[in-house]
matplotlib code that plots the C-alpha trace (Angstrom):
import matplotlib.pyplot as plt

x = [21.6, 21.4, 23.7, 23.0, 19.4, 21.0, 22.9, 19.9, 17.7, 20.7, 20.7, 17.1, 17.6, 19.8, 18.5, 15.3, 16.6, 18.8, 15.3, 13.4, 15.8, 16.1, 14.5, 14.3, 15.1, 12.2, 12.5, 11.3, 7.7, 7.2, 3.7, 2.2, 2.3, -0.4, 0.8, -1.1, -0.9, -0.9, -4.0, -4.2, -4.9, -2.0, 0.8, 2.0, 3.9, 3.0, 2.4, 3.6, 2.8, 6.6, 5.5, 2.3, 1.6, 5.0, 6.4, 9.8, 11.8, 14.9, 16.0, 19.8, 19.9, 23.4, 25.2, 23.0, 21.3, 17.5, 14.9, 11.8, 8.9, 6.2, 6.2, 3.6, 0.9, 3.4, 6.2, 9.8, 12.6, 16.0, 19.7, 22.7, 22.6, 18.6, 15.2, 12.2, 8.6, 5.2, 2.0, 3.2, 6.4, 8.0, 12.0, 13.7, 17.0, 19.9, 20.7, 19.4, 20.3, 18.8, 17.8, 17.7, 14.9, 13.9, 12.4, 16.0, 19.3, 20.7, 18.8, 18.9, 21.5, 20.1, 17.2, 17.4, 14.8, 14.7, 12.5, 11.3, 9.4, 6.1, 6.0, 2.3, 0.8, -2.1, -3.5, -0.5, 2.1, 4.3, 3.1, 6.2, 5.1, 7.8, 6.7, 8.1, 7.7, 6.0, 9.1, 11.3, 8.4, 9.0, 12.9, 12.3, 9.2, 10.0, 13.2, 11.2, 8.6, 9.9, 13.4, 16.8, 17.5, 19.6, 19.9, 17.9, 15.1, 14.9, 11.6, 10.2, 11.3, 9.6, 6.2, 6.7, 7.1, 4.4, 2.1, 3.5, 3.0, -0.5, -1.0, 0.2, -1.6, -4.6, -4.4, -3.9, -5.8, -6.7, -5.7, -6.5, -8.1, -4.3, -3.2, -1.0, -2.1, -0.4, 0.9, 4.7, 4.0, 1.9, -0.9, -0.6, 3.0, 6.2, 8.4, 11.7, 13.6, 16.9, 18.6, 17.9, 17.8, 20.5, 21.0, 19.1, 16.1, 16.0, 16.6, 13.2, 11.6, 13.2, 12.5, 9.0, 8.3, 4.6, 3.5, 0.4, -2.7, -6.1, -9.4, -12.1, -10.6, -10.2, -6.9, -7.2, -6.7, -3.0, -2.8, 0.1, 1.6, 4.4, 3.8, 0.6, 1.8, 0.0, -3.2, -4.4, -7.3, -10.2, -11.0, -13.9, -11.6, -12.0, -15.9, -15.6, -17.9, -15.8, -13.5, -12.7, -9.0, -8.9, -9.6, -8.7, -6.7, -3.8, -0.3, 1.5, 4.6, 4.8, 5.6, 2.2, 4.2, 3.5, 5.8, 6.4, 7.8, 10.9, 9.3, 9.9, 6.3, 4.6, 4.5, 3.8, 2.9, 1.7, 0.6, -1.0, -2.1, -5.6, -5.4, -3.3, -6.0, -8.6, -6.0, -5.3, -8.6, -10.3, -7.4, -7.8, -11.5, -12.4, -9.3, -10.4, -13.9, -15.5, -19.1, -20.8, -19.7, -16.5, -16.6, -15.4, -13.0, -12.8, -12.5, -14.8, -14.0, -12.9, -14.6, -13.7, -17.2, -16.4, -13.7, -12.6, -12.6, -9.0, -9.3, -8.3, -11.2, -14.1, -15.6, -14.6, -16.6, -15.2, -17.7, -16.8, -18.6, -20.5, -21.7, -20.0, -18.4, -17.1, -14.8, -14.9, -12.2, -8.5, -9.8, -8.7, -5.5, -5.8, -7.5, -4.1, -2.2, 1.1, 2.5, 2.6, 2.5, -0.6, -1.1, 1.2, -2.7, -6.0, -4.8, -4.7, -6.2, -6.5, -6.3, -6.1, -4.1, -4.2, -4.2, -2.3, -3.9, -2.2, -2.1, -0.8, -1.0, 0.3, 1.2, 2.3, 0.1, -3.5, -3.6, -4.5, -3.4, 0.1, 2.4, 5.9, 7.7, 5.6, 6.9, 10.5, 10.2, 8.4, 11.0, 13.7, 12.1, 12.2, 8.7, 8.2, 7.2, 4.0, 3.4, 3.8, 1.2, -1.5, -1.3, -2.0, -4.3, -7.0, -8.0, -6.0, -4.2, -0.7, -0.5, 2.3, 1.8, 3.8, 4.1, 4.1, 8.3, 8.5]
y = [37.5, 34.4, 32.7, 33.7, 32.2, 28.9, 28.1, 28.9, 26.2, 24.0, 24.4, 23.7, 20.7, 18.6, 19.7, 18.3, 15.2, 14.4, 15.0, 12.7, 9.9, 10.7, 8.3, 9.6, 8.5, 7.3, 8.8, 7.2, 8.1, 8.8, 8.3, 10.2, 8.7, 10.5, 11.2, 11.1, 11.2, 7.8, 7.1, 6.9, 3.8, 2.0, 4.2, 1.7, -1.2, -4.8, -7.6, -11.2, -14.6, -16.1, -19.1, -19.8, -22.2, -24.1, -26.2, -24.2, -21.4, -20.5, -16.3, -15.2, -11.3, -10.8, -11.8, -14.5, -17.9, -17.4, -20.7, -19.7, -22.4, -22.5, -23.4, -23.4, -21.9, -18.9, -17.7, -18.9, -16.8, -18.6, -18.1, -19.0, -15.2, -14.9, -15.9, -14.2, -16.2, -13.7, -14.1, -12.4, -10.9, -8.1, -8.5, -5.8, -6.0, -4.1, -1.5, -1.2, -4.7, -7.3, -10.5, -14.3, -16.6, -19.9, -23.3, -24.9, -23.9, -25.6, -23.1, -20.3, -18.1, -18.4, -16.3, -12.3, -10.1, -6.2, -4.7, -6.4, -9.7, -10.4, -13.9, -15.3, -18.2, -19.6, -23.4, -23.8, -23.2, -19.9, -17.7, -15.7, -12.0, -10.0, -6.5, -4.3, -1.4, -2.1, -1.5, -3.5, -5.8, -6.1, -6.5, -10.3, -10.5, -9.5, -12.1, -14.9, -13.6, -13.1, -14.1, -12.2, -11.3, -8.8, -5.1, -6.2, -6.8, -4.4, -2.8, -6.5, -6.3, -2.8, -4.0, -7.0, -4.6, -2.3, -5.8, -6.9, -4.1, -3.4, -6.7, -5.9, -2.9, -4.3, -6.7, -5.1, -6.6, -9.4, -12.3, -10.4, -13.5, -14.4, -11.0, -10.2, -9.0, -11.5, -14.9, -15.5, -18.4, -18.4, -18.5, -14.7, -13.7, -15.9, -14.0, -14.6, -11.6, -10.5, -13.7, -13.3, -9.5, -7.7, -4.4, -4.2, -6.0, -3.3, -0.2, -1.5, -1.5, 2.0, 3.7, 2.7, 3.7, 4.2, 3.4, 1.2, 0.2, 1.1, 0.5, 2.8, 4.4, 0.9, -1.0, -3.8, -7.4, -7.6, -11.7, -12.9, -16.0, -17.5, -18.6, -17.8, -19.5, -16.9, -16.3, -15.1, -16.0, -14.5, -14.3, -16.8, -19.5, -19.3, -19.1, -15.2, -12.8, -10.5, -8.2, -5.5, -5.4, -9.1, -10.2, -12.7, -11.8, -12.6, -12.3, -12.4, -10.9, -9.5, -12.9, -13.8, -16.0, -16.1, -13.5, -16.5, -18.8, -19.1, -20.4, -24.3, -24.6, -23.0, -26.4, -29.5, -33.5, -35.4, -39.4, -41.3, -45.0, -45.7, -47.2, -44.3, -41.8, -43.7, -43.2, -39.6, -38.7, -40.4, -39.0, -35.3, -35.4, -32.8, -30.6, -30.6, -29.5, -32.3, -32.6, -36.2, -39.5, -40.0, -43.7, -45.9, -48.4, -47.6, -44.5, -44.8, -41.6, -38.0, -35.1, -31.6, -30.1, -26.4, -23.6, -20.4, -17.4, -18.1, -21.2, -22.8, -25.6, -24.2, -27.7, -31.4, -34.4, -37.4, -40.7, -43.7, -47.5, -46.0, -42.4, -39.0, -36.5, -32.9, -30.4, -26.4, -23.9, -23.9, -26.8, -29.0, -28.6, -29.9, -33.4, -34.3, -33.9, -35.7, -35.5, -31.4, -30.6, -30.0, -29.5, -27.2, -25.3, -25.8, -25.8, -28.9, -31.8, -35.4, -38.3, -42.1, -44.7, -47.9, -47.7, -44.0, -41.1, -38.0, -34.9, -32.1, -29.0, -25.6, -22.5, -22.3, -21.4, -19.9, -17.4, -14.6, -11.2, -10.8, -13.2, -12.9, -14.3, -12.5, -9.5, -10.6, -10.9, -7.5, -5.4, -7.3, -6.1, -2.7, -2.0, 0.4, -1.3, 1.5, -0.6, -3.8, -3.4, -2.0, -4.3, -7.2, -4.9, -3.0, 0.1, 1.0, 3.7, 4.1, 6.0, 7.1, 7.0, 10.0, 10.9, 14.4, 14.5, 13.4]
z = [-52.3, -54.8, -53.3, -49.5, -50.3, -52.1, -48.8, -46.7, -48.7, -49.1, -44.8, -43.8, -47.0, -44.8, -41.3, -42.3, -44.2, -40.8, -38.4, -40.8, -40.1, -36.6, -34.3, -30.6, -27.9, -25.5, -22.1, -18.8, -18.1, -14.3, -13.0, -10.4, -7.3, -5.0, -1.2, 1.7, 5.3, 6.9, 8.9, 12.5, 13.0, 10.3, 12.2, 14.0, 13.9, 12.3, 14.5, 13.3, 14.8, 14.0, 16.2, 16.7, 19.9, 19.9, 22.8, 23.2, 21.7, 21.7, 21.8, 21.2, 22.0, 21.5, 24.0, 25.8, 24.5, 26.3, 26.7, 26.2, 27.1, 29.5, 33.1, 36.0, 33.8, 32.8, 30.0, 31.2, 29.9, 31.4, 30.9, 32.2, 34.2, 34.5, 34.6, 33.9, 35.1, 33.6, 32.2, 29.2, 28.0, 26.2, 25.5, 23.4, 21.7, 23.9, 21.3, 17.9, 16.6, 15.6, 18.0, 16.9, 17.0, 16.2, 17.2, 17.7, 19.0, 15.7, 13.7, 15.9, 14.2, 10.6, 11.5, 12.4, 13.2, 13.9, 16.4, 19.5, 20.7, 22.9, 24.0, 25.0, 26.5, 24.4, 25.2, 27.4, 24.7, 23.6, 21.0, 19.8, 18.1, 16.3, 16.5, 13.6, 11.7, 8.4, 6.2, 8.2, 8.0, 4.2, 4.3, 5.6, 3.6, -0.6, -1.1, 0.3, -2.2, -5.5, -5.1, -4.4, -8.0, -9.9, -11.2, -14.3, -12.6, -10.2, -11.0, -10.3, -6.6, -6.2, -7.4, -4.9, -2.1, -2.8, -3.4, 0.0, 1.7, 0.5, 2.1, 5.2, 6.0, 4.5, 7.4, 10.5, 13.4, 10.9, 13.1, 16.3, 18.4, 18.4, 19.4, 16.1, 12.4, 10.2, 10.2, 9.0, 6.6, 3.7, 5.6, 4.7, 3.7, 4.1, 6.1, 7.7, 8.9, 7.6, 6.5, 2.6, 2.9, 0.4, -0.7, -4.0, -2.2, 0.5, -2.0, -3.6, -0.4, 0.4, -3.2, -2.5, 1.2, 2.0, -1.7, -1.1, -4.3, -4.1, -5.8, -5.2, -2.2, -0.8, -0.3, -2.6, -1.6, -3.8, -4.1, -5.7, -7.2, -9.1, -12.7, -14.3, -17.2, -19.9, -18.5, -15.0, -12.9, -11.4, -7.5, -8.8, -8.4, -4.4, -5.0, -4.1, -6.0, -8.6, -8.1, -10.5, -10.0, -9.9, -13.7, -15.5, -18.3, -21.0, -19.7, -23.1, -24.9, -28.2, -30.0, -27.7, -25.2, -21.3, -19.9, -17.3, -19.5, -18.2, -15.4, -14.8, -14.3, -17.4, -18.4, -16.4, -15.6, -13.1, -13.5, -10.5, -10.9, -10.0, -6.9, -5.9, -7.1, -4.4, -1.7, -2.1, -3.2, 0.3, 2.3, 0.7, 0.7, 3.6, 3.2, -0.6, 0.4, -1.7, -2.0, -2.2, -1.9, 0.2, 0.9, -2.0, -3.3, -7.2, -9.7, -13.0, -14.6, -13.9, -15.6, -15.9, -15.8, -16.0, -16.4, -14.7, -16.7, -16.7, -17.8, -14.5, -13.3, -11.8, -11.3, -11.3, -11.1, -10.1, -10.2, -8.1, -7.2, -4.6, -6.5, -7.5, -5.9, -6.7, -6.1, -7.1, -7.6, -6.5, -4.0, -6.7, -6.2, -2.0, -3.9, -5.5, -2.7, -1.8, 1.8, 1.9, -1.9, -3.8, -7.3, -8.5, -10.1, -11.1, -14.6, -16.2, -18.7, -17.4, -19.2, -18.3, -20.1, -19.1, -15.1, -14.9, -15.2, -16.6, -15.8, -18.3, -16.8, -16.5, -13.8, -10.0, -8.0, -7.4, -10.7, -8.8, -9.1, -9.8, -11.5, -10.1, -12.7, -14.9, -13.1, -13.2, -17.2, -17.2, -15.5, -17.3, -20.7, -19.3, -18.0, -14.8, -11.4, -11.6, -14.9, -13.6, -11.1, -13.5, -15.5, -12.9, -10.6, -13.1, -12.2, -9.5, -7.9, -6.3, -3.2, -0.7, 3.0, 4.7, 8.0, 9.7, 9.8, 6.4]

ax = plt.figure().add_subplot(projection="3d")
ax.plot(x, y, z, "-o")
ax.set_aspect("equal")
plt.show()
């Protein structure tokens, strides 16, 4: 009995020395995603102004190159074998592929779009709408978004899809003086049918079918950008009252470093010499929504007056020969502006010396929301997509559209 009791404690003696220097392993952690039927008036397809009042299109189904302009008042659809002269137009693909679409027959075959087309006439020009279901919708809309990318970051392309198609549905009948919900541009989301479309890019949009975020019951406005460089911004920045899911906050690692920083705009410059500055700053005035002045011929000083939440400007004073002027929020960004690019964001310090003025500044983009590159870092570090969201949405909920077959 001694010795039956010896090996017993010498057994639970190393059983309990191994579990105390046992460190286990952490397993996945699967949130809850509610599920709910889709609502009535969201089961439907998404309607997208590809071309919005354009002189001429051209329309490969297939088989046939198809003009597509306007003539006597009415939408022309001629080919070599027919012609189609209507007030408005509905063509369809002549099975279940894909049709061709673009402003140029150079371009034409670049650009491929599922479901079907409704051709308008509005001020005496063609409106092309590419009607699609929503998830189809998304396949020409996430790698435009966030990128392509690889296995490593796959969680990152799931949380652009459910961002993107928040967005969408959020939308519907948005734009509907022009007949369609959303524009194709980043007017609302950039997309361009299935030319960048891969295989990991549509699994993320297919492992998250029907997985939309709310706030309060209320689909949440899910803005995006791409480098927040360490800090994101409020909806203050576009003079909106606050949001709660839209907060500024810190977007830093462990070693407290912007999750974005591999982005090649976490850090930036931009010099302009004075006379430059008077230029742009005339030129921009009304797209920048300036307020004072806008007729002068020299720059005395520019002053940032006050700061986002943030830390983006919420105000900038700019005083000239003839008086001051100023300009609020992400507008800053439109004063700057060089043929079509704008600042790359409202984050920055400026400085003169001598006749330049520098800019040091930092992020892509508006700050708002989501930081893509943020997201990409995120998932490569191993967080969930579900993760990824909440921490750039507060207080939300995921939820899962179904339909009655599903």
């Amino acid at each position: 009995m001694k010795l039956q009791s010896l090996l017993i404690l010498l057994f639970v003696f190393i059983v309990s020395t191994w579990a105390s220097s046992f460190t286990p392993i952490a397993l996945p952690h699967f949130e809850e995603v509610l599920q709910k039927p889709i609502p009535a008036d969201l089961d439907r397809p998404i309607r997208v102004g590809l071309f919005v009042q354009v002189p001429k299109l051209f329309l490969f189904n297939g088989t046939d190159t198809i003009t597509v302009q306007v003539q006597k008042g009415k939408i022309l659809l001629k080919s070599d074998k027919h012609e189609v002269l209507e007030d408005m137009v509905e063509f369809y693909p002549q099975d279940s592929s894909s049709m061709s679409l673009s402003t140029s027959k150079k371009d034409l075959h670049r650009f491929r779009y599922h479901g079907y087309f409704v051709f308008l006439l509005q001020n005496n020009l063609v409106t092309a709408i590419n009607v699609v279901d929503v998830e189809s919708y998304l396949y020409g809309v996430v790698p435009y978004e966030i990128g392509t990318l690889d296995s490593s970051r796959f969680d990152a392309l799931k949380a652009q899809a459910v961002a993107a198609r928040t967005y969408a549905y959020s939308h519907f009948n948005s734009r509907d003086a022009l007949q369609f919900d959303v524009y194709a541009d980043t007017r609302d989301q950039v997309y361009q049918g299935l030319a960048s479309s891969t295989p990991l890019t549509e699994a993320a949009i297919n492992q998250t079918k029907g997985e939309v975020m709310f706030f309060e019951g209320e689909f949440i406005q899910a803005y995006y950008h791409s480098t927040c460089s360490g800090h994101t911004e409020s909806i203050e920045a576009w003079g909106q009252k606050p949001k709660g899911f839209l907060k500024a906050k810190p977007d830093l690692d462990q070693n407290g470093k912007a999750w974005c920083q591999e982005s090649s705009y976490n850090q930036w410059t931009k010099q302009f010499k004075t006379q430059e500055l008077v230029a742009l700053f005339k030129q921009n005035f009304t797209a920048a929504k300036a307020k004072g002045v806008s007729r002068f011929s020299k720059i005395n000083s520019i002053k940032i007056k006050n700061k986002l939440p943030g830390g983006r400007i919420d105000k900038l004073s700019v005083s000239t020969d003839k008086g001051t002027f100023e300009v609020q929020g992400d507008r800053v960004r439109w004063l700057f502006k060089m043929g079509a690019s704008i600042l790359p964001s409202a984050s920055f310090s400026i400085q003169k010396q001598g006749s330049t003025w520098v800019l040091n500044g930092k992020g892509f983009g508006h700050g708002i929301g989501m930081c893509q590159m943020g997201a990409r870092a995120r998932a490569k570090a191993g967080q969930s997509y579900t993760h990824i969201l909440k921490h750039y949405y507060d207080g939300i909920t995921i939820e899962k559209f179904t339909q009655e077959n599903e």
